[in-house]
N, C-alpha and C positions, 0 to 999 in steps of 0.2 A: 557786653562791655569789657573790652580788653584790661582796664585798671582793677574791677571788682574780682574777674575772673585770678588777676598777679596777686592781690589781695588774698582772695584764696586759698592759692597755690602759698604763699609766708604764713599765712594762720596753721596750714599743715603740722601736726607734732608728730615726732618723730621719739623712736624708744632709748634705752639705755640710760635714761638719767633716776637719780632716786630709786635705783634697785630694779629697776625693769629688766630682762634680759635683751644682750644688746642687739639681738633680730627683730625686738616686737613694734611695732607700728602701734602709735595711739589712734583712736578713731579718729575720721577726718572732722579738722572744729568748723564746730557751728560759727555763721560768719559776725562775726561786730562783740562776741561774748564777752572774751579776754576787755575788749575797750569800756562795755557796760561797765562790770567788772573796776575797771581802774575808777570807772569815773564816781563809782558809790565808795570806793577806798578814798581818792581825793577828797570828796564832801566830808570823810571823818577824820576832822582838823582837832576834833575833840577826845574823840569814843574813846573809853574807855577798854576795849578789846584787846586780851592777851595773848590767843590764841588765833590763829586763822589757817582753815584747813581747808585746801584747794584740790590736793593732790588727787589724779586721777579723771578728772576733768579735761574736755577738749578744750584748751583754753590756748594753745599754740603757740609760736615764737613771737610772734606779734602782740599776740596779748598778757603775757608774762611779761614781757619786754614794757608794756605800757602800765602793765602794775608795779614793777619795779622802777620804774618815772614818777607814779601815782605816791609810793612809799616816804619817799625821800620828803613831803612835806603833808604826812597822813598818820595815821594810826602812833601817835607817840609814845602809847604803851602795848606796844607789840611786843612780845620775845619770842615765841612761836609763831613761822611762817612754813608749812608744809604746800610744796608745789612738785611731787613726785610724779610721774606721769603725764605732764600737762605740757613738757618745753621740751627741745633738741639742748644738747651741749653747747650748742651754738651760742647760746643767750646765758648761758650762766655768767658771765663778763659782767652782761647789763645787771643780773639780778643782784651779783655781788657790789655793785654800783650801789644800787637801792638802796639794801642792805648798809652797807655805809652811811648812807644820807639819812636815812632813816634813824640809825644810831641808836636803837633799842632794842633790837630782834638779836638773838645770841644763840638762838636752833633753827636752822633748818635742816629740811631734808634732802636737798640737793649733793649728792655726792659725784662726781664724773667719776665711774666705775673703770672707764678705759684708759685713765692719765695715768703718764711714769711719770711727771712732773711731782714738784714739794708740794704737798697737803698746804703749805700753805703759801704757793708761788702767787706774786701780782695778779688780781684779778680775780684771783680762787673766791671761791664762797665760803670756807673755811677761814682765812685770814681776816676776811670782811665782819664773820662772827665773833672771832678774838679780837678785834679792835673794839667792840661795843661791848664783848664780856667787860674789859678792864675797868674803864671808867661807871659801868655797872655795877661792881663789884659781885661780880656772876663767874667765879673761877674754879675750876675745877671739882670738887665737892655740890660747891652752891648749885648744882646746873643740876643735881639730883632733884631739885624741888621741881622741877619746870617737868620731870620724865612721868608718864603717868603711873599711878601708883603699882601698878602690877610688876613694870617693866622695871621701877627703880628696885623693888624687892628682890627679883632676879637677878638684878646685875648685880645686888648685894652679895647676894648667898653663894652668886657663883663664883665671885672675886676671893669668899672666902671658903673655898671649898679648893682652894689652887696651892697643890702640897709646897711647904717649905717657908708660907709666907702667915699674915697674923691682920687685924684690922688696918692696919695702917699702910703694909707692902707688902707684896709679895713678888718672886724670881721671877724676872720677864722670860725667861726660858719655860717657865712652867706653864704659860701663856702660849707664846708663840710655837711652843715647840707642839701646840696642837691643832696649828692651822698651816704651820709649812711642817714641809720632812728636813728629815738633816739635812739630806746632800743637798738641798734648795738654799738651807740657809747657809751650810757651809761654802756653796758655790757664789754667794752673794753677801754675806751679813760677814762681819767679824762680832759676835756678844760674848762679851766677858761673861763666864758664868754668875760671878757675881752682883751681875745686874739686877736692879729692883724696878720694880713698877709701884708707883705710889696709888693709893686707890682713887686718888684726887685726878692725877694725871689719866689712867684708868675710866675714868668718870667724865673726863675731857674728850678722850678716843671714841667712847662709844656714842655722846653729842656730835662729835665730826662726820664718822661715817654710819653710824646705825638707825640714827631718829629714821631714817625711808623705811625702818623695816617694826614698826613699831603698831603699823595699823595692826587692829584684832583681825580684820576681815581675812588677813592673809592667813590667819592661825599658826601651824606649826611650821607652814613654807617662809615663810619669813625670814631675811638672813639674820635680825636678831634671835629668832627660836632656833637656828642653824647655830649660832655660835655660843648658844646656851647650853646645846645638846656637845657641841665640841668639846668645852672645859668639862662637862660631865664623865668626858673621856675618862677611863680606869689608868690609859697609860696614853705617852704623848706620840705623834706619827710616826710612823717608824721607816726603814728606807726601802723604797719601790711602791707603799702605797701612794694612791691620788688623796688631793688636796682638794677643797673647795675651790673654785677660782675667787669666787666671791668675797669670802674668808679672807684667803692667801689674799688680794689685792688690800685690803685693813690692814693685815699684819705688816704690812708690805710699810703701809703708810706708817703704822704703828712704830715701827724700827727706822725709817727712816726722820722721823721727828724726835727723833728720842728724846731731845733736846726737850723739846716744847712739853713733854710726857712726862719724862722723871724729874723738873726745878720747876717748884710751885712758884709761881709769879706773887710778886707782892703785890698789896693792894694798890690803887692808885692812889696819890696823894691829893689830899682837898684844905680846903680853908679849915681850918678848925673853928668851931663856935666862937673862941675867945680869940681871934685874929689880933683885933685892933690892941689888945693888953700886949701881945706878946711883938706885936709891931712898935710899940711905943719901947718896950723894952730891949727889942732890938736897936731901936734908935740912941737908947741908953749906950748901950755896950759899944755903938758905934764910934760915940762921943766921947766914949769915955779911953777910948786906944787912942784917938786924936787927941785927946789932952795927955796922955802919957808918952807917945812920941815926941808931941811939941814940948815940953819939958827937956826936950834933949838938946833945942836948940839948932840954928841949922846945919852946924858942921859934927853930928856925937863923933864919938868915939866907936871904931865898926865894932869891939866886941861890948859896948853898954848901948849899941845898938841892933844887933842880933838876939841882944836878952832880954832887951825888950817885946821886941819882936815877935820873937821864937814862941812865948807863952798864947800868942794871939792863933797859933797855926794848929792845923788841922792834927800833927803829930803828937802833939803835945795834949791832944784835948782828952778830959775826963770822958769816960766810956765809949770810947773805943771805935768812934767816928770813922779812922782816915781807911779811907778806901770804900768809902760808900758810893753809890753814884747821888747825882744832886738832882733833888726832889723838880727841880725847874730845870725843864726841858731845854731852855735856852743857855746853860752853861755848859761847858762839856767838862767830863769827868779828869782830862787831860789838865786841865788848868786849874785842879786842885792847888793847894800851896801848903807845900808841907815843911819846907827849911825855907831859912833866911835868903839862900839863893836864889828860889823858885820867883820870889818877887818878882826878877829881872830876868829869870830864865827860862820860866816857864810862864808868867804873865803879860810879860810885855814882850820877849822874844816870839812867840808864839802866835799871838798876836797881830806887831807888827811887821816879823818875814809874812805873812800869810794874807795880811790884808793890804800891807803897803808895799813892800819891795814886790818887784814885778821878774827881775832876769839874775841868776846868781853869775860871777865873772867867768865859771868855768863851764859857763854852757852859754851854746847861740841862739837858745831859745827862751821863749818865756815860759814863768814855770807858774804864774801865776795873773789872773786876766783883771786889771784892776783900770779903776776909771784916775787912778793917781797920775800927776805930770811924771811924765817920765825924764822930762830934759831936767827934773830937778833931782830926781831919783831914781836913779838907770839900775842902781847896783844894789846889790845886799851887803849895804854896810856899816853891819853890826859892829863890827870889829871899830869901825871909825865910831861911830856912836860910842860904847865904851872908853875908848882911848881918848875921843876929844874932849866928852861931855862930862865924863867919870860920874855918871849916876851914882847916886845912893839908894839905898832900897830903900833903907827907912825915911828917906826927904821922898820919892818916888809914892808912895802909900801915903803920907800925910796930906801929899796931894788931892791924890784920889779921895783919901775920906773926906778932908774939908768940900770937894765938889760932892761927894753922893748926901753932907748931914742938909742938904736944901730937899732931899726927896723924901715919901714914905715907905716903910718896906710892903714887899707883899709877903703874908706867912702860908705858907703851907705844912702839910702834917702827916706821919706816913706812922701806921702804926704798923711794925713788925710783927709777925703770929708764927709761933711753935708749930710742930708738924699738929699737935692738936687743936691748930684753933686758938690759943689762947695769946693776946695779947701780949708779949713779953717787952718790950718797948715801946715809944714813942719817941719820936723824929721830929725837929721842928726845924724849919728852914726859913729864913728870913732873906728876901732879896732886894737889895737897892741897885735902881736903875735908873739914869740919867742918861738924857741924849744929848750930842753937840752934835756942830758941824762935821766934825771928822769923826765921829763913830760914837760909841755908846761904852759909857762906861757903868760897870757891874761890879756888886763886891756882894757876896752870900755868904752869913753866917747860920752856924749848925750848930744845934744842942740836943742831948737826949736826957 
């Protein structure tokens, strides 16, 4: 049968992913396994399972591929998925899919050994991990519970055995410079010597690409017992010796993420227990700027109404808020309001060149794709707006709050943590949100 035989030939797995070397051929898979397989992961809408370890298994493109279909509406308490041995490169696409859908898994073993691509480019299985660490709160540090205990000990001792640094950081040179040589890293890298590695960040790198090397069975071949045996090094590479490829390819990734390595992410933000108090209070304070603007009447005076104003804005606020980014994804950090100006120049300029105006006078094309009449509104003109209509900021906001005091807010909560751990703020973000015809209006208060 020509289709069972094509069948076949796609269940085939091929080497190089999760630490294989990239010559070795997995045995040819058994046929229909990988589909068994998905269809007993699909039936656990429930289980309890946090662990699941596949790797090494002919289980093939085709059936990794239908476990990672099987995921997305299965195993809801998974963090641990190991599938090392079992798939081609080909299908890490679909796994990292899964992975996503799934929304709970934050280790796998999947690393592509042979990618110059970002660790964490579209698609990667890296990226699809750090999207379910966040809302997990599974970051850096925390991802030590999930390692098993042997492995997390290791990585402890080794981290701190890396001269110049202390529990909390140590010189990313003192690192890297045991897995490339100089002239590697001089020919490629710029690192300031005074670069750190956090052990959090540290502890995030070796989740990315080491969990494939984590089985016992492998023993001391393993490239985590490889790069355990590296930092044990007395002194760091030096110039003309060889490098691991294996290694070098981590460090690789290591220096090129630095970003995501050395700036602990904060946690994600959630409803806090006491939402509804702090909503209702927000509603307060809502209500209570609208009754102090309208006090002013509708023509004030611009400076008893910028000092009005001005006490309401972000610049102005007790501890030290402005320049935060805002807790609700749907605001942009852009449209903060920090002066009395911002009202008009950064809220509603902003806004409506972006949403409404469609062609600016000094270009023939359009700069923006809007389902607005155009025969009513060809041009960007602000300039007419101001001059004809002579907005006030403070009548412009009075507006807007009398239409948001008809809504509820929503609260969210973002607690800030020291490099130790420890709490040192709390953030609370209040969002009111109304919808019209012509778009949505938004106003977000912030207290700590």
């Amino acid at each position: 049968d020509a289709s069972v035989a094509e069948e076949e030939e796609e269940e085939r797995a091929e080497g190089g992913v999760g630490g294989a070397t990239e010559a070795a051929v997995a045995p040819r898979a058994m046929k229909s396994v990988g589909k068994i397989l998905a269809e007993a992961i699909a039936r656990s809408k429930s289980s309890s399972l946090t662990k699941l370890d596949l790797s090494g298994n002919a289980i093939g493109d085709v059936g990794c591929g239908a476990i990672a279909t099987a995921l997305g509406t299965a195993l809801p308490k998974l963090r641990v998925l190991f599938l090392s041995g079992c798939c081609s490169t080909s299908v890490l696409p679909s796994i990292a899919g899964g992975i996503s859908a799934n929304a709970s898994v934050v280790i796998c073993d999947l690393f592509d050994e042979a990618t110059e691509t970002s660790v964490a480019s579209p698609g990667s299985v890296q990226l699809a991990l750090c999207q379910n660490r966040w809302p997990s709160n599974l970051l850096w540090e925390q991802l030590l519970q999930l390692f098993p205990p042997a492995v997390a000990t290791a990585a402890r001792e080794a981290f701190d055995s890396l001269e110049g640094g202390n529990a909390e950081h140590a010189p990313l040179i003192a690192l890297v410079g045991r897995l490339l040589t100089p002239d590697d890293m001089a020919a490629h890298y710029a690192l300031p010597p005074q670069s750190q590695l956090p052990f959090g960040g540290y502890v995030q790198w070796l989740a990315d690409t080491f969990s494939n090397g984590w089985n016992e069975a492998e023993g001391e071949k393993s490239i985590f017992a490889r790069l355990m045996r590296a930092i044990a090094r007395k002194s760091p590479l030096r110039l003309g010796e060889s490098s691991d490829l294996q290694l070098r390819r981590r460090a690789v990734a290591l220096l090129r993420e630095a970003r995501r390595y050395s700036i602990k992410p904060q946690a994600m933000p959630r409803e806090p227990e006491d939402a509804s108090t702090h909503a209702i209070k927000a509603k307060e304070a809502l209500l209570a700027m609208e009754q102090e603007l309208a006090v002013l009447g509708a023509e004030p005076e611009d400076f008893a109404a910028k000092q009005a104003v001005q006490s309401f804005l972000a610049a102005s606020a007790e501890g030290g808020i402005d320049g935060v980014e805002p807790l609700h994804g749907q605001i942009s950090s852009d449209l903060v309001m920090r002066t009395y100006e911002d009202i008009l120049e950064t809220a509603y300029r902003v806004e409506m060149q972006g949403l409404l105006r469609v062609q600016r006078k000094d270009l023939s094309t359009d700069i923006v794709s809007s389902a607005h009449d155009k025969e009513r509104c060809m041009y960007d003109d602000w300039d007419y707006f101001l001059e004809e209509k002579k907005p006030k900021a403070s009548a412009e906001w009075l507006s807007c709050l009398r239409w948001l005091r008809e809504v509820d807010a929503h609260v969210l909560a973002s607690a800030e943590m020291n490099e130790s751990g420890v709490e040192v703020r709390r953030r609370l973000e209040a969002c009111f949100e109304r919808e019209f015809e012509a778009g949505v209006v938004r106003a977000v208060l912030t207290k700590t």
